[in-house]
C-alpha positions in Angstrom: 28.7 48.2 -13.6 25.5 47.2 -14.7 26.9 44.9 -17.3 28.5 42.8 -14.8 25.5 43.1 -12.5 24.1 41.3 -15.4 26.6 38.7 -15.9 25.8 37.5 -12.2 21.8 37.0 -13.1 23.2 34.5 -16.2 25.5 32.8 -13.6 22.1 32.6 -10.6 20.3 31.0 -13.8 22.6 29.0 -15.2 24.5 27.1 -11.9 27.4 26.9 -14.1 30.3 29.2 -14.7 30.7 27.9 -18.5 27.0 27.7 -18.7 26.5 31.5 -17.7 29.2 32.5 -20.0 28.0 31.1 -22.8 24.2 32.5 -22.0 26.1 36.0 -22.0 27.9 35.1 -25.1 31.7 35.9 -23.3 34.5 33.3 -22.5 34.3 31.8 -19.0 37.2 33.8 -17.6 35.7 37.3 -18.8 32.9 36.1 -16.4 35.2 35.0 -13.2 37.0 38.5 -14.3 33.5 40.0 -13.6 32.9 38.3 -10.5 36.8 39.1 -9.0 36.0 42.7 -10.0 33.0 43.2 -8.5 33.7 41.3 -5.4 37.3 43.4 -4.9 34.7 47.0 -5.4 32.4 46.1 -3.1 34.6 44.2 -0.7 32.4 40.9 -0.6 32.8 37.4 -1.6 30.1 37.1 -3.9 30.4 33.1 -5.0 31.7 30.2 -3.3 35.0 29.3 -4.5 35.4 25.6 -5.5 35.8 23.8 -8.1 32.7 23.6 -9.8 30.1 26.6 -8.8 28.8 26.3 -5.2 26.6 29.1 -4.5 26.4 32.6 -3.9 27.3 33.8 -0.1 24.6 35.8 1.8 25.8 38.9 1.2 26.4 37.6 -2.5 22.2 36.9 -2.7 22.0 40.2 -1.8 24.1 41.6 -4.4 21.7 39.2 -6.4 18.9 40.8 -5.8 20.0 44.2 -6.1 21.3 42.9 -9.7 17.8 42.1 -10.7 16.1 45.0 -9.4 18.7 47.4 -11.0 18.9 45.2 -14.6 14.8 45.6 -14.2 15.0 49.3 -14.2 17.7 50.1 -16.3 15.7 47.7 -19.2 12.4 49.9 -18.5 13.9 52.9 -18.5 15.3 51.8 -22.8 11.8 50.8 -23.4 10.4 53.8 -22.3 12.9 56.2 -24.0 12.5 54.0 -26.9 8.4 54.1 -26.8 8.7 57.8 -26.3 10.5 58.1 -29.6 9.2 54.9 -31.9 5.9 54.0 -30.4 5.8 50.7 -28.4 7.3 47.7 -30.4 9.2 44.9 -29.3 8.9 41.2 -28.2 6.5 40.7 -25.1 7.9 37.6 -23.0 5.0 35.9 -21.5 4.4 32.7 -19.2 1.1 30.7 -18.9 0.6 27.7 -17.2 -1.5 25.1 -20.2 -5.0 25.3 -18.6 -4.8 29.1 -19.6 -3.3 29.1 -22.7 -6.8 29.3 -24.5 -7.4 32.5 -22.8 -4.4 33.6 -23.8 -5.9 34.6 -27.3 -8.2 37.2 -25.5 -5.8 39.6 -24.5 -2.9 39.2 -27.2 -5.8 39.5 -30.0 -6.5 43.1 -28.7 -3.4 44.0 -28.1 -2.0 43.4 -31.4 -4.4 45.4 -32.9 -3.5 48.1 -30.8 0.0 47.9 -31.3 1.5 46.2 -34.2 4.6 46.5 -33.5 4.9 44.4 -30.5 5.8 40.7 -30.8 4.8 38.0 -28.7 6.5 34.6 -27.1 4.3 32.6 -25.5 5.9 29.8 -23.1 3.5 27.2 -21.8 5.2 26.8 -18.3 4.2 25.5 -14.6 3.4 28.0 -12.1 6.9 27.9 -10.3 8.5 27.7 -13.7 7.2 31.2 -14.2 7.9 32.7 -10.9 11.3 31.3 -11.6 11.7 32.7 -14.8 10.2 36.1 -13.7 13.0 36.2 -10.8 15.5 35.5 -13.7 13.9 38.2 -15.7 13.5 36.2 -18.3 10.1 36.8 -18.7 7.7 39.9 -18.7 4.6 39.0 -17.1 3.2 35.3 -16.4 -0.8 34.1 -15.9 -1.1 31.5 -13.4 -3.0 31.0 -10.9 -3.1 33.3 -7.7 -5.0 31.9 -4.7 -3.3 28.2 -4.4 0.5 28.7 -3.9 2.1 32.0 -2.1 3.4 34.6 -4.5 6.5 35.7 -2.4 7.7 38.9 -4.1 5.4 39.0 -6.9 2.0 41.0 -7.3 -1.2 39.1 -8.8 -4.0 40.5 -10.7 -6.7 38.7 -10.8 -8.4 38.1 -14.2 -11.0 35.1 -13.9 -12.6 32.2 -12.2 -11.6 28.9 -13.6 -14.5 26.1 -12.9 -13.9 22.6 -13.9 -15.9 19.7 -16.2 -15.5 16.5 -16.9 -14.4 15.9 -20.4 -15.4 12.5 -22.3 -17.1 11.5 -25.2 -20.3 11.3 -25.9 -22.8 8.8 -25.7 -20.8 7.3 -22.4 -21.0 7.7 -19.0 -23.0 10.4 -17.4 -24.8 10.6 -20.7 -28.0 11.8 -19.3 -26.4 14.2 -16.8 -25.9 17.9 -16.6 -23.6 17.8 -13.6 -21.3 15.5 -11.8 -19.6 14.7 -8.2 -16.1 14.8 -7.7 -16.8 11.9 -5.8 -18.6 10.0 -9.1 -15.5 10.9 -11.0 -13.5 7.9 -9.0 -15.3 5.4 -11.3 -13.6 6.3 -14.6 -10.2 6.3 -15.7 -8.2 9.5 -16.0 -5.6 10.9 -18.1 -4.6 14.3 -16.4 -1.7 16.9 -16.4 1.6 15.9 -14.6 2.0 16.3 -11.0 4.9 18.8 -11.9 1.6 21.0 -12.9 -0.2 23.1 -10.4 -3.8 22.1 -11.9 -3.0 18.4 -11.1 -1.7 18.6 -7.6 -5.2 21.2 -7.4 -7.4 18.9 -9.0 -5.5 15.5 -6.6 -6.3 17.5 -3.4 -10.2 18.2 -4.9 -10.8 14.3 -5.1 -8.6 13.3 -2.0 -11.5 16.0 -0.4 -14.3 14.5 -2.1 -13.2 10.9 -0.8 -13.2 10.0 -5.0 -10.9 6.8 -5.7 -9.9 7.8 -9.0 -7.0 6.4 -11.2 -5.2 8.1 -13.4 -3.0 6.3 -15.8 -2.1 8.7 -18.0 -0.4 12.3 -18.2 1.4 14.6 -20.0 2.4 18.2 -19.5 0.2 19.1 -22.8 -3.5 19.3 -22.3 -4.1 18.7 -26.5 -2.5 15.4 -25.3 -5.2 14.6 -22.9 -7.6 16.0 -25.2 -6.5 13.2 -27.8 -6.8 10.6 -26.1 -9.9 11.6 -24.5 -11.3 11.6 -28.0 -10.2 7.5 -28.3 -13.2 7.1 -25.7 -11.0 5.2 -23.0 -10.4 8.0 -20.9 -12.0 10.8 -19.5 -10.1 14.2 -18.0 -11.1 17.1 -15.7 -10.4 19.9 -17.6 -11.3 23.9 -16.8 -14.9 24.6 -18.1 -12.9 28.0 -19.9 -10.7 25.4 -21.9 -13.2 22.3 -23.1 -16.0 25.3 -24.5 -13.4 25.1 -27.4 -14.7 21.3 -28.1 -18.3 22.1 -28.3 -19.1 21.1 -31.3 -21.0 18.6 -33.4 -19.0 15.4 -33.5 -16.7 16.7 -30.8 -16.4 16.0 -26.8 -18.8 16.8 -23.7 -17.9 18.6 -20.8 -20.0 18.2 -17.9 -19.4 20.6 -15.1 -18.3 19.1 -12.2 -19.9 19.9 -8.3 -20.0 19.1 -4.6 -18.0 21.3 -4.4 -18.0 24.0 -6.9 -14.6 24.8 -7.2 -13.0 27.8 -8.3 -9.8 28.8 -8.6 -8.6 32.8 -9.1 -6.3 33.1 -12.1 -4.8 35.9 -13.5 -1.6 38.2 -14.2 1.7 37.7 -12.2 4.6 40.2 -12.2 7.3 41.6 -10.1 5.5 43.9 -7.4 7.8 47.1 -8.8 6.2 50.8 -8.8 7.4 51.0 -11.8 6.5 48.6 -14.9 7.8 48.5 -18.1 5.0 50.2 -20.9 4.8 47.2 -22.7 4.2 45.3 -19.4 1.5 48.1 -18.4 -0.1 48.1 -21.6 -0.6 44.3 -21.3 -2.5 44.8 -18.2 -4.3 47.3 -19.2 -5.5 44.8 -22.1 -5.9 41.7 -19.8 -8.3 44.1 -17.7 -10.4 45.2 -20.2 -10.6 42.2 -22.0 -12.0 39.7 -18.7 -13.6 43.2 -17.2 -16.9 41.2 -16.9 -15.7 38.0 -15.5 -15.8 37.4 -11.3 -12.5 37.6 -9.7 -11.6 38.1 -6.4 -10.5 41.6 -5.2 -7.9 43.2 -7.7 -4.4 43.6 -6.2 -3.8 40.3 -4.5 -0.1 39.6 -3.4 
């Protein structure tokens, strides 16, 4: 049963019938074979029949989510028996969106040296990507940020604040200053993240507010991008304050903190909002915890 419950989280991933069977690693009519049989034992169209795949029914999205919730347990339950025997080990599937990524370090450093038998895969992804993926359960845990966009069905601990600078060269504009307006921003160009990316459409709606008529003519989905071609001098970027502390060095780029208005977003830990959590997964946030225990965040437990 729980096999095929499976099959039907490939096939809510994939869209495709030949897509989902190869994900599963079976032939596309062991799948439909799946569906058929499942559909006859619970007496329920599942899919929409056509000739390419249309959609689950209502009652089949509920089947759906019962799949997920069912796969979820049944895979914590293994890692738990298996912990209880071996220790924890394993890979650790983890989503970030970029402007995080350099915090990343401070809770997988930790952890590894706590338990060395854990792997980890790191995705850099945009915050739906990562709700997405944990609905799909092909993630663990995500960091994103928490107060912007709803959660829906997912639970958020909060880990940090992220503040934002203005990231240029030296010796150019502002040169004298130790903070700047959003508003003063609109005189420079700007290479930024993608729209796609929740810290652009953030940082859009920050300037819109601050009345700034800024131009951005550049972006990418990599913030090292934007940190190259800040370096040329012909841009400038507003980055988090968390990620340009990396660049303070002699020779390398200045971040002046941005205000009117101090802005600060919560980020932190995302995960299904399940009583029960896989070890691994709980150790993690254990970790993350400890490790930002001294940074401001808003109130732990937000949904």
């Amino acid at each position: 049963m729980i096999e095929k419950l499976e099959l039907l989280i490939h096939l809510a991933r994939e869209r495709h019938f030949g897509k989902a069977a190869q994900a599963a690693g079976i032939s596309q009519p062991t799948l439909s074979s799946a569906v058929k049989s499942l559909e006859d034992q619970f007496g329920i169209v599942i899919v929409e029949r056509g000739s390419r795949f249309r959609g689950f029914t209502p009652e089949g999205e509920r089947i759906l989510a019962w799949a997920r919730q069912l796969t979820a347990d049944v895979r914590a339950m293994h890692e738990e028996l298996q912990v209880s025997r071996r220790g924890l080990s394993g890979a650790l599937n983890i989503g970030c969106i970029p402007t995080a990524l350099s915090a990343m370090t401070e809770i997988t450093l930790p952890f590894r040296h706590a338990f060395r038998d854990v792997r980890f895969h790191i995705q850099s992804l945009t915050s739906n990507q990562i709700l997405q993926k944990l609905t799909d359960l092909d993630l663990d845990i995500g960091l994103s940020y928490l107060d912007s966009e709803p959660l829906g069905r997912f639970r958020g601990i909060p880990l940090y604040e992220e503040r934002y600078a203005l990231l240029l060269r030296p010796n150019g504009p502002f040169e004298t200053r130790e903070t700047v307006t959003w508003q003063e921003v609109g005189q420079l160009p700007l290479c930024q993240l993608s729209p796609d990316m929740q810290n652009r459409r953030l940082i859009d709606r920050h300037l819109r507010e601050a009345s700034a008529d800024a131009t951005c003519d550049l972006e990418s989905n990599s913030m090292f991008v934007l940190y190259s071609h800040v370096r040329t001098g012909a841009w400038a970027s507003i980055m988090p304050i968390r990620f340009t502390e990396q660049f303070d060095s002699p020779g390398g780029l200045r971040a002046i903190p941005l205000v009117e208005p101090d802005v600060r977003h919560s980020v932190g830990l995302i995960l299904p909002d399940r009583d029960i959590q896989t070890p691994m997964v709980s150790q993690f946030i254990k970790a993350a915890e400890k490790a930002f225990a001294g940074e401001p965040a808003a109130a732990r437990g937000t949904r």
